[in-house]
C-alpha positions, -999 to +999 in steps of 0.1 A: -520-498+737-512-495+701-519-521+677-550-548+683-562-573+670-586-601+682-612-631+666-645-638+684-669-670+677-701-663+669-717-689+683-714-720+708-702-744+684-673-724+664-639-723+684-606-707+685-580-722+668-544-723+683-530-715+646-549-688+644-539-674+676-500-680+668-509-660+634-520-633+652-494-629+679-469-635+647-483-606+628-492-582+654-462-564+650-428-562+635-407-553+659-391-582+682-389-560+708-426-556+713-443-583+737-480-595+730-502-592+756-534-613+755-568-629+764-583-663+757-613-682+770-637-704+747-654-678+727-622-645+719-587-641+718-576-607+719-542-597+714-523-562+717-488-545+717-478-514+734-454-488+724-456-476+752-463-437+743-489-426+769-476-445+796-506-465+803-515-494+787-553-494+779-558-534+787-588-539+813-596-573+825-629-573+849-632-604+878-664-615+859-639-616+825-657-591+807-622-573+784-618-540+771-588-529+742-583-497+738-556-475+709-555-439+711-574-411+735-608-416+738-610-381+763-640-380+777-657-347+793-646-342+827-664-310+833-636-287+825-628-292+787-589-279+795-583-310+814-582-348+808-586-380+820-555-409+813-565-438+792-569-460+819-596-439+836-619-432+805-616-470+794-631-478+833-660-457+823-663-470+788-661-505+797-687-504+826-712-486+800-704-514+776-710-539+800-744-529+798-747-525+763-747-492+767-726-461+741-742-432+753-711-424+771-693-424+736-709-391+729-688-372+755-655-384+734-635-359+718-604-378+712-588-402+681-592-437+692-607-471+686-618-501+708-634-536+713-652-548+744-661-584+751-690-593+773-683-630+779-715-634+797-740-622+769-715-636+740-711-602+729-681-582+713-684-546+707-662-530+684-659-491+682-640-457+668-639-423+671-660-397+658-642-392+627-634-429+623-591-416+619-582-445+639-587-478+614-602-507+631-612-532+603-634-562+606-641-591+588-675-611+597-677-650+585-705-675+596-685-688+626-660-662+633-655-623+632-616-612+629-604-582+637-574-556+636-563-523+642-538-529+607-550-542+576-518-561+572-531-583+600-563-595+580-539-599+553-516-627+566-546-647+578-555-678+558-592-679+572-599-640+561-606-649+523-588-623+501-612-614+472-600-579+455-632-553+457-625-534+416-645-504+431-626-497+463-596-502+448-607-480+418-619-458+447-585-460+460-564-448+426-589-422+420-588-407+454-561-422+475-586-441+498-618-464+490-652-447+501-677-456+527-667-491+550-650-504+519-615-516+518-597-535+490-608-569+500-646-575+495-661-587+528-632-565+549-644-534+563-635-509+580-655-491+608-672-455+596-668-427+616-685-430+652-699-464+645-704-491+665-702-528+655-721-553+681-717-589+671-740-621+690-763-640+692-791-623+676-766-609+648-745-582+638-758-549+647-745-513+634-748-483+647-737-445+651-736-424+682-725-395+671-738-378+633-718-345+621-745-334+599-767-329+628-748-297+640-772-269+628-755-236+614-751-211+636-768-177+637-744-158+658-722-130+655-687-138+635-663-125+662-680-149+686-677-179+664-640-168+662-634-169+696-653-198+706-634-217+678-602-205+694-608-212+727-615-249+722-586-248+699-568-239+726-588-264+753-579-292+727-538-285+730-541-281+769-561-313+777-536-330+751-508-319+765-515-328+803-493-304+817-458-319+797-430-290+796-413-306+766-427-320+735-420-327+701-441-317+668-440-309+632-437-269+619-437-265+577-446-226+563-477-234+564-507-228+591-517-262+607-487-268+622-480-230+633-514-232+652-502-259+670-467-250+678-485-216+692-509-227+710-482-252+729-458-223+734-484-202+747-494-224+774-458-224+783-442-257+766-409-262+750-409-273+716-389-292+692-398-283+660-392-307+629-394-293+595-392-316+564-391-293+535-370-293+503-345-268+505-351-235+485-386-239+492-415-212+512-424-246+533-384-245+549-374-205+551-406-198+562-411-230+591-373-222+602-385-184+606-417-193+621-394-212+646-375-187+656-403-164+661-427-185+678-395-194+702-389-235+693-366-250+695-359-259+650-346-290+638-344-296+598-349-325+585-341-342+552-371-354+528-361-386+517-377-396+485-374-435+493-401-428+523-427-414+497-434-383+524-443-407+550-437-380+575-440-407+604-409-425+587-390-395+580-391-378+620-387-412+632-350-418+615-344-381+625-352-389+662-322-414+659-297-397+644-273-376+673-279-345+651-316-340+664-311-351+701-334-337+720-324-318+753-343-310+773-358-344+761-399-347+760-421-366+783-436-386+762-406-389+735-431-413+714-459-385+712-455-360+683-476-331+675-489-325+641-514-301+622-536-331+605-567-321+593-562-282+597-565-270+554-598-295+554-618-291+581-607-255+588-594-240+554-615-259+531-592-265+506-603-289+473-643-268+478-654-234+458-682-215+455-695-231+427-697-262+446-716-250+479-735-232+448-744-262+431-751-283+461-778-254+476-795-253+439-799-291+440-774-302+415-753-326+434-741-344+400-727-308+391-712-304+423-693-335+422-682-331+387-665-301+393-650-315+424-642-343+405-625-322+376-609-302+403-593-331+416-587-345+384-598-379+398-608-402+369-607-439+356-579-447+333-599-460+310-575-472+288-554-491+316-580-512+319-598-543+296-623-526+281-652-550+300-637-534+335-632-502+323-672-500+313-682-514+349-660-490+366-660-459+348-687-444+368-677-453+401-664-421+413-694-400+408-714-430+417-693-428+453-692-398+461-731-398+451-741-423+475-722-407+503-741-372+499-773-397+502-768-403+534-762-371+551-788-348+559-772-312+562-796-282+572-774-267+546-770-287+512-741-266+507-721-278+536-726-318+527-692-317+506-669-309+531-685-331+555-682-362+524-642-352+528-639-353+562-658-385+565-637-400+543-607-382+528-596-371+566-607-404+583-585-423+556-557-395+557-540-414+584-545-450+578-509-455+566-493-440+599-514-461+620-509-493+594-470-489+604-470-477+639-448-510+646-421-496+627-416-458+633-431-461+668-446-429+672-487-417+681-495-385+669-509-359+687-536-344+666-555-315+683-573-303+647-591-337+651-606-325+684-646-332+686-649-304+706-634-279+681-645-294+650-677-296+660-675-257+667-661-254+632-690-271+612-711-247+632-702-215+613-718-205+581-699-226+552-701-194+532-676-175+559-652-207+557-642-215+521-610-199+506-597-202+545-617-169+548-627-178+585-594-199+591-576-163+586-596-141+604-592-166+636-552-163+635-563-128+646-566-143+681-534-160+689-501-145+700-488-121+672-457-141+665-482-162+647-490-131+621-459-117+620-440-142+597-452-146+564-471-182+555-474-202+526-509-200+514-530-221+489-534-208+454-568-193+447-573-189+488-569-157+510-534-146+505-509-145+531-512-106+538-471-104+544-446-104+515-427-138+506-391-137+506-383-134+466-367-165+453-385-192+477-401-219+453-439-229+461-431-262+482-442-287+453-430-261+425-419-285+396-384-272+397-378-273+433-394-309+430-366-323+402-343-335+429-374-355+448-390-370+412-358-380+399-355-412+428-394-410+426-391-420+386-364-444+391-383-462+417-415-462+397-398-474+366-383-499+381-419-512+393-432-513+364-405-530+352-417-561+377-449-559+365-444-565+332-419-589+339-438-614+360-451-647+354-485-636+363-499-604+355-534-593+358-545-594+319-583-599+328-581-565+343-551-544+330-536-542+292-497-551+295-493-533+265-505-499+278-483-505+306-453-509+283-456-481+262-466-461+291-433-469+308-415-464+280-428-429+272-419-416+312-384-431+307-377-411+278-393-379+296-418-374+263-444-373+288-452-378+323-472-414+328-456-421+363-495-412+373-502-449+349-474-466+367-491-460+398-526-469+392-515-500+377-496-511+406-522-504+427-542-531+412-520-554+409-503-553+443-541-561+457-546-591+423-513-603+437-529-608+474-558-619+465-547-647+439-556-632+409-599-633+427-617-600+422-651-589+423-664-560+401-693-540+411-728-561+411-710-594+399-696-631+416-658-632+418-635-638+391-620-666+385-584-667+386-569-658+350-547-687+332-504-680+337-503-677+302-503-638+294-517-628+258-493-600+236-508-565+228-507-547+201-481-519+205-497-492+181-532-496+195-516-489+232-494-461+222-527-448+203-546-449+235-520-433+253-517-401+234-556-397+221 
């Protein structure tokens, strides 16, 4: 299955409604062509859509009525970590475990998946993800009802999920592109943390994690080994993906996450069609169309759209319809695409430095995560925001990051940074493909993501890894196409060691990027034009007149303040859903603010604008 979504009663006397039920199958998914399948006795309805990608459904119904939902691949170990089980065959074995309240089995799991399991019998429902957390499942718990959903759009249309904006995950959100931790942008919605478990009954709600990262000891062994190991379950990743298919599709820029891929796939003798998405003029497009050629895919070149904001999901999926990219021979699994997620993080370590790892080891966290943060350049606009929330919210990026270090307990200090980006950065990093897998229909195949090989990543020495030191050196090992074209690197990491074609433009080079920005402004213009012209707008949180002048500055091209645009909308889209309610850090919800907006003085905001 692909989308889910279910509510559960807590106890004998609360029950499920019918309009709930009907909002659920309403909302599940946008598509008319999709059919709801479902469950219902006194206590749950669960409710899922299927786009039919893997070929099995994941929808398992015992005699005594005990259900299991499963999205995505849990693959469990068979033994032989080249080959996997079908969906059908690990959610057997999960659900029989959790029919006994029993997750030790979870622990075998390499793949990107989430689930929920109701035992009818002991009133219990069960909901889990994967060991990263990539695949969303977000929850909200009430005192008669937990509800439920694989898309937060879901909780969203449902009148009994109360809609309360949470200021620090949505501060979270414009600073990083994600809230930290469980947190989403409605207080008392949350979303499941990597490898946890969520058991609701009688006796309560119960959290748990089966699997911790920071657990994985460095190891003491000889480089070359840790290179080949790495490789080979690289390599045992792609082959227990791939299931034998002779055709598939995936995704190939100039860089190296997606060349792994593609080379690993051709290497076990699949035929691929390659999408590349770049700008033309750029390393990412000469250098994925020579990759290509070298690697022996089959290349297709896309267009980047700027109206799909680099939703690459959106962009292969009109591609895929056009005649110009039909695919002979077609794939297997048309609906399955490969991709090179989580590749510069977990293995390259981009957005870490020395000084970082340095800091961390000399026990100077704070440091640490102000130079990330500077890095990053991830801060509170201040001066967007009424002077009462800016002062409750200025420190809430240290603060989060902070309180994530907290909790893990790495033998290395200097390792807990990268693991505080993959536990949330790359668990997030996907959340919008997945919120819109209705629409472009298509589940990614994400072998970087791989337990298995990750956890043989977090293994090796964090001082042979940054700067893609290690990530180089292990390209050593595949087929020599994969070396012999040059790459586009990150600045300030290991070079590529081959020349670049002279005249190809760094992919987000600004003048390569004119064409893209110039829509992109437009668009962003225009929202801030809605905004400010609105019968409500959010002036207990945000000063209109900031917004003005900062509108007015990017039209003229003075300066760029599209970055103000966005925060700004960013708040308000989630004020707007939640009825102007909001709750700041450590305070009750605010009451809506009156229709009535107040005027600003123009000087003071163009003053704040420029300081």
């Amino acid at each position: 299955m692909t989308i889910f979504a279910g509510l559960f009663c807590r106890h004998g006397g609360a029950r499920v409604g019918d309009s709930t039920c009907d909002a659920l199958r309403r909302t599940l998914s946008r598509d008319i062509r999709d059919t709801v399948s479902e469950f219902r006795d006194a206590r749950v309805f669960l409710a899922k859509v299927d786009i039919g990608a893997y070929g099995e459904p994941a929808f398992l119904v015992r005699p005594g009525g005990s259900v299991s939902l499963l999205a995505g691949e849990p693959l469990l170990a068979t033994g032989d970590p080249r080959v996997a089980r079908g969906r059908s065959a690990d959610l057997a074995l999960l659900h029989d475990s959790w029919d006994r309240s029993d997750c030790s089995s979870l622990a075998g799991a390499r793949g990107v998946f989430c689930a929920v399991h109701y035992h009818p019998d002991a009133g219990r429902l069960t909901l889990v993800t994967d060991k990263l957390g990539v695949r969303p499942l977000y929850y909200w718990i009430g005192e008669d009802h937990v509800i439920f959903a694989t898309a937060m759009r879901v909780l969203e249309a449902l009148a009994e999920v109360p809609k309360q904006m949470d200021l620090r995950a949505v501060t979270e959100a414009a600073c990083f592109g994600f809230p930290l931790g469980d947190r989403t942008p409605y207080q008392g919605v949350r979303a499941l943390r990597a490898a946890e478990v969520v058991q609701v009954s009688g006796a309560g709600v119960a959290r748990s994690q089966y699997w911790r990262w920071d657990d994985i000891p460095p190891a003491r062994r000889p480089q070359q080994e840790l290179l080949q190991e790495a490789y080979d379950r690289f390599t045992a990743a792609v082959a227990c993906r791939r299931r034998g298919d002779r055709t598939t599709t995936a995704f190939l820029s100039g860089g190296l996450d997606s060349r792994c891929v593609v080379a690993a796939l051709r290497a076990q003798g699949a035929e691929v069609h390659a999408f590349n998405f770049a700008l033309p003029g750029t390393q990412d497009r000469i250098l994925g169309a020579a990759c290509a050629a070298a690697l022996g895919a089959r290349h297709h070149q896309g267009t980047m759209r700027p109206d799909v904001e680099l939703r690459f999901s959106a962009l292969l999926a009109d591609a895929l319809n056009t005649p110009e990219h039909c695919l002979a021979p077609p794939p297997e699994h048309p609906r399955v695409v490969w991709s090179g997620e989580g590749g510069s993080v977990g293995v390259g370590y981009v957005y870490l430095t020395r000084g970082m790892v340095d800091q961390l080891r000399a026990g100077d966290p704070d440091g640490a995560i102000a130079a990330f943060l500077e890095r990053q350049k991830a801060a509170v606009l201040r001066k967007l925001l009424r002077p009462a929330v800016a002062d409750a919210v200025a420190d809430i990026p240290r603060r989060g990051i902070r309180e994530e270090l907290d909790d893990l307990r790495c033998a290395d200090p200097g390792r807990s940074l990268h693991l505080f980006l993959l536990l949330n950065d790359q668990r997030r990093h996907l959340a919008g493909h997945f919120e819109n897998i209705d629409l472009h229909r298509l589940e990614f195949t994400l072998p970087f993501f791989d337990s298995d090989f990750l956890q043989s990543i977090l293994a090796v020495p964090i001082d042979l890894c940054v700067y893609h030191q290690f990530y180089v050196k292990w390209l050593d090992l595949f087929p020599a196409a994969v070396t012999s074209v040059p790459w586009q690197s990150y600045p300030g990491h290991v070079p590529c060691p081959l020349p670049i074609p002279p005249g190809l433009h760094y992919q987000w080079q600004a003048a390569r990027m004119k064409a893209w920005h110039g829509p992109r402004k437009q668009a962003l213009l225009r929202r801030a034009g809605e905004m400010l012209a609105a019968q409500r707008f959010p002036r207990d949180l945000l000063s209109k007149s900031v917004l003005r002048v900062a509108g007015w500055i990017y039209r003229t091209g003075l300066r760029d303040y599209g970055y103000v645009i966005q925060h700004a909308s960013l708040y308000y889209t989630y004020w707007e859903r939640s009825g102007g309610r909001w709750v700041a850090p450590g305070t009750a919800p605010a009451s809506p603010p009156p229709t009535q907006d107040a005027t600003g003085e123009r000087r003071l905001a163009t003053d704040a604008l420029t300081r």
